[in-house]
N, C-alpha and C positions, 0 to 999 in steps of 0.2 A: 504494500500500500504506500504510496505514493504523501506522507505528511504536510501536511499543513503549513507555512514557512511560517504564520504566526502562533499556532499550536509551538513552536520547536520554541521559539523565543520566549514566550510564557511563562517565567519561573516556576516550581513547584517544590513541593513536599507532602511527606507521609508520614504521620504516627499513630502508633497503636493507641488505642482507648482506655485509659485505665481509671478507675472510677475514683481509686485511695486520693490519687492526686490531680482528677481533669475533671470531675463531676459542677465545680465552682470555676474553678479559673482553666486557663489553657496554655500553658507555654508555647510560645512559635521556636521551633528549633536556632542556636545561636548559628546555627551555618549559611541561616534562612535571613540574617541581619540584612546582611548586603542588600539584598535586594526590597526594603524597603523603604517607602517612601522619606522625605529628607527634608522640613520636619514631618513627625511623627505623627500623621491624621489621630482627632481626639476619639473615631470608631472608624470601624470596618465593617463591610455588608458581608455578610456570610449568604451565597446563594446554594441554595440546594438541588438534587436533582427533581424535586418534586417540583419544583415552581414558584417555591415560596425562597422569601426574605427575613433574616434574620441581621437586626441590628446589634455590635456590639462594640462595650470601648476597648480600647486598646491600651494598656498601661505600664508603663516601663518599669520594673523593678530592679532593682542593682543593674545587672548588665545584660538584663534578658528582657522580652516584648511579650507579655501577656494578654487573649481573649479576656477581659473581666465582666463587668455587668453584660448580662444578655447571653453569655455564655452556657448561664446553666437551662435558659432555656433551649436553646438548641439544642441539647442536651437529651433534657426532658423529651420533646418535641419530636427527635429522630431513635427516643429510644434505645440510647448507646451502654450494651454492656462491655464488658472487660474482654478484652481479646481480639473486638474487631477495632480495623485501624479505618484511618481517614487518611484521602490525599486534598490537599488546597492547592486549589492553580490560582495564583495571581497576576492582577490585570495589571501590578502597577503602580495605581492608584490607589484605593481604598475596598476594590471587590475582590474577594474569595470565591471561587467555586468548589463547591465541598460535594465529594462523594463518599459514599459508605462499602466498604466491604465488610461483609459477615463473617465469622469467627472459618466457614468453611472457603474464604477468599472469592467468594460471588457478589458483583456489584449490585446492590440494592438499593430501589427509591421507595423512600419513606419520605412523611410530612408533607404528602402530595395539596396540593392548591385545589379545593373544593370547588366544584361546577355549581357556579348559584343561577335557577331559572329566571329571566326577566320578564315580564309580563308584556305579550304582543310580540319578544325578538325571536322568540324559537318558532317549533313548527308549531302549525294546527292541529288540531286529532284528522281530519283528512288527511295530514301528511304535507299539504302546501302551505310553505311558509308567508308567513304577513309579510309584503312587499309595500305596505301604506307609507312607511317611513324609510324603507332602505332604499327605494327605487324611485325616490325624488332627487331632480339634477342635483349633482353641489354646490352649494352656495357658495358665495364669495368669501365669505369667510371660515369655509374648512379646515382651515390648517389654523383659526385664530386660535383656538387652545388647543396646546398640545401639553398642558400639565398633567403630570400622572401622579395619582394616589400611592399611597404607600406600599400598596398590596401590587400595584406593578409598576414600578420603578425596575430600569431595563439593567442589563449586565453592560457594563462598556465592555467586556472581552469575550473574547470568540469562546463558545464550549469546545474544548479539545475532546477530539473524538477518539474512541478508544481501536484501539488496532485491528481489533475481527473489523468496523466497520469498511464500507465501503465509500469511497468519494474518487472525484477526481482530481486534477491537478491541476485546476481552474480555480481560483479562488474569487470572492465576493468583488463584482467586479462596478463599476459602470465605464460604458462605452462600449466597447467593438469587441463581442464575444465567438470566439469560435462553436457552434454550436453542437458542430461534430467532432468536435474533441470531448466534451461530454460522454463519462463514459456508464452514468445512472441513466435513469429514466425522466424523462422530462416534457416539459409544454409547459407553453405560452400561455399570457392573459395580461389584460389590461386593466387601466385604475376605471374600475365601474361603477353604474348608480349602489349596485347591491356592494359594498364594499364588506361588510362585517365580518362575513365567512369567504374563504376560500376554496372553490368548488374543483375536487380531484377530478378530472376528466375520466369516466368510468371506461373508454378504449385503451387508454393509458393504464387503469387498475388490469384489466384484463387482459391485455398483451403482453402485460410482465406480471404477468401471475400473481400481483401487490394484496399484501395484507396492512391493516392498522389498529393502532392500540388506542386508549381513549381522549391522546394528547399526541402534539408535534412538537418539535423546537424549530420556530424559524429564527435562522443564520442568515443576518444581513453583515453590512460592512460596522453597524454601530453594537451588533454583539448579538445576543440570545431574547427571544420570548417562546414563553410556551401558549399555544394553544389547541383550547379544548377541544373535543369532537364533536359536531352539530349532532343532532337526531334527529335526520327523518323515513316517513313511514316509506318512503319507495328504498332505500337502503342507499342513495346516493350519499357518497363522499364528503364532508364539508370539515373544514374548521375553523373556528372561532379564532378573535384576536388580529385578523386579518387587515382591518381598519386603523390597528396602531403601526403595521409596518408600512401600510401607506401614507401616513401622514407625515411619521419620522424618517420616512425617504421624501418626502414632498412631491409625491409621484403627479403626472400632469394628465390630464384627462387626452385623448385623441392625441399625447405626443411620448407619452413613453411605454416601454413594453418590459414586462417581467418575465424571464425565463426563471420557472423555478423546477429545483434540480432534486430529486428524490432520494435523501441518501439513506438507506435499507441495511438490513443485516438479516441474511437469508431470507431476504425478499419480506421483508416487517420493515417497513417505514417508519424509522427514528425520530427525521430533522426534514425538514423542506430548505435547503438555501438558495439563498435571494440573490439572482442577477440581474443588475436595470441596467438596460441599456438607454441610452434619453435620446427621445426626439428621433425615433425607431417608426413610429407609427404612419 
């Protein structure tokens, strides 16, 4: 597999979970100093692989860097007993990406980000979704708020994918994409009235024999979101979340085009990532 040039650059580390001494605070390994930030952010986002965000401070003791307040909620939250360890990829700045391995060394997502129903945004019990409000033109001021609540505030770094996965060697690009160097599974779509969900093209599920879990990670160039899986009664493809990577790309009606690239592991769709080409259309 072909890595990621920003995956490679990505600092990390890994320690085992021990309760005696990490259940309250967190040591960052002293080898781990170098690489961060200069001064010393007063927290850190710990992101998970479930989707959620966890605040915490960061606080220097003698000559080491500790997780403190908010710590033992993550803690609590993913569930951590004695034996399984964590790896943290940092962006850098002030985010964590924290994964869990289990005492049997299998990667596990805990603390998943709960699907809350909106009233009028999902399907009907027909199965056809309400089109009253997502398939009105855009208005002039679509992109005026693009503030995000606390519960999705985005990763600034890319999620490093893990080695079984599959990608290519095209990265998040805009402008002039080689389309057939792609070596996943992919199609086109544009910034549309229905923006919320992203609709899997069901030729594209069936020519590559594509399965999906209840969530995706879409990978643009500004880092990770996950979204949810729509429900509807005909079993077509959708997911949620769709609307925040069009805004935070400032994608342009009738002039930019999104190649998005399917990246799978044994044909199970992980991640969707985002190619815009601009002024394509």
């Amino acid at each position: 597999m072909a890595e990621h040039d920003d995956d490679v650059l990505l600092p990390r580390f890994f320690k085992v979970f021990l309760s005696e001494s990490a259940s309250e605070s967190f040591a960052i390994p002293l080898s781990f100093m170098e690489h961060l930030a200069d001064p010393l952010p007063n927290t850190a986002k710990l992101q998970g692989t479930g989707g959620r965000d966890w605040t915490v401070n960061m606080t220097k003791i003698r000559d080491g860097v500790y997780f403190t307040a908010g710590w033992s909620k993550f803690a609590q939250d993913h569930e951590l007993v004695d034996g399984e360890f964590l790896t943290f990829v940092y962006d850098g700045h002030r985010t964590f990406e924290v994964s869990v391995f289990g005492r049997l060394g299998c990667k596990e997502t805990r603390a998943e980000v709960e699907a809350i129903a909106v009233d009028g945004s999902s399907s009907d019990s027909d199965g056809s979704s309400s089109d009253s409000e997502e398939e009105r033109e855009l208005s002039m001021d679509f992109y005026g708020d693009t503030s995000l609540g606390e519960d999705e505030e985005i990763s600034q770094s890319l999620y490093p994918l893990e080695d079984e996965e599959t990608e290519s060697d095209s990265a998040v690009v805009e402008g002039n994409l080689d389309i057939e160097a792609l070596t996943n599974p992919h199609f086109s779509t544009t910034l549309k009235n229905r923006i919320y969900e992203l609709l899997i093209p069901a030729n594209v599920v069936k020519e590559n024999k594509l399965t999906f879990g209840d969530s995706v990670k879409y990978i643009d160039g500004e880092g990770t979101l996950v979204g949810l899986r729509g429900k509807w009664a005909d079993d077509r493809i959708c997911f949620k979340g769709w609307d925040r990577i069009c805004r935070r790309n400032r994608l342009k009606k009738h002039q930019d085009t999104v190649e998005c690239e399917l990246l799978h592991d044994r044909n199970k769709v992980h991640s969707i990532r985002v190619h815009i080409m601009r002024g394509t259309t």
